[in-house]
N, C-alpha and C positions, 0 to 999 in steps of 0.2 A: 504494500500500500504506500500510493507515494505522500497522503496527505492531501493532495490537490481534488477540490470534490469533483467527480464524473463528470464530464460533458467541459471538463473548462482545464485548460494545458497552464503549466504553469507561465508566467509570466514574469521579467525582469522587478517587476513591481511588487510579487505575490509575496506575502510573509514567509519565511521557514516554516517548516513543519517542528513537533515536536520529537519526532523522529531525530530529525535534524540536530538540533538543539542537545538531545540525549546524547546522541552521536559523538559529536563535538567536543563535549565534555567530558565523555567516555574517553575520545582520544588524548584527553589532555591529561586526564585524572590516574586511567590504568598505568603508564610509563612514568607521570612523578611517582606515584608510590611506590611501586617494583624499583624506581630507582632509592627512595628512601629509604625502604626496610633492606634494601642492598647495603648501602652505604654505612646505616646505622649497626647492624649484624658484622659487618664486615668487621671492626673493631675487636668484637672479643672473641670472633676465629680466628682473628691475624694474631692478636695477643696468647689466646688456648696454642695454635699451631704452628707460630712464627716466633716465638719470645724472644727469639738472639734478635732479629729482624726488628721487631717493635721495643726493645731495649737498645739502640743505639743512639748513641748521643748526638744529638744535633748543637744544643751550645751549653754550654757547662752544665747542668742536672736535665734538663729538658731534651727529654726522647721522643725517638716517632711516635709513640704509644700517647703521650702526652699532646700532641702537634695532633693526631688524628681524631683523639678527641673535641679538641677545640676547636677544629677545622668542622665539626658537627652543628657547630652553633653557627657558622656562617652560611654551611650548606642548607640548614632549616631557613634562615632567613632570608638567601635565596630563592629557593623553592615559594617559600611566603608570597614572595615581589611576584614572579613568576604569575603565580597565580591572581595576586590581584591585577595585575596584566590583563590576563585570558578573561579574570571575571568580569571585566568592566565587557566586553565580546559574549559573553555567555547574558550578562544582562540586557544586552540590549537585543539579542535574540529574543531573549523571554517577554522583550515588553513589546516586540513585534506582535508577539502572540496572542498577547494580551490588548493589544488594540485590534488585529484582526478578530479576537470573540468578540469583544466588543462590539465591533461592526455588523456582524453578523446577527449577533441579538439584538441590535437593534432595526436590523431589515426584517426580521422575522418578527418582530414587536407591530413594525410598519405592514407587515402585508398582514396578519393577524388583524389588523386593526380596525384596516380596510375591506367596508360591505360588499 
């Protein structure tokens, strides 16, 4: 189902679908997180399975174990920006949406109306 009601093709003009919108957001949403819970995990396998690795000194007490950690607090706040990005895109899909029902109940209010 593409969304578009029967007998009418979509047009440059037409709203998105919620299809669409779901879609969109599906692509944006599945690959931050898989990358997140990647990133975050990563941590204490490289420490469990790497310890010589994640115990090197980078400058006087501070090792990679330490540096990857903290590097955690930028990557979330990345991610964050990231997505307030996209959401400002994800909103204005939705409020297409939201004035396309609109309109529509209110031409169904109108021919309703009318004897």
């Amino acid at each position: 189902m593409s969304g578009v009601p029967e007998g009418r093709g979509a047009t440059a003009t037409s709203p998105p679908s919620l299809a669409h919108l779901l879609s969109a957001k599906r692509r944006f949403l599945v690959p931050a997180t898989l990358f997140f819970l990647t990133y975050y995990f990563a941590l204490p396998v490289l420490v469990g399975y790497a310890p010589e690795l994640m115990a090197t000194k980078v400058w006087g007490n501070v090792n990679l174990a330490y540096l990857f950690a903290l590097s955690q607090f930028g990557m979330a706040w990345g991610l964050a920006w990231l997505y307030v990005r996209r959401a400002r895109r994800f909103d204005a899909l939705a409020e297409e949406l939201v004035r396309a029902a609109e309109a529509r109940a209110r031409a169904a209010e109108d021919a309703g109306a009318r004897p």
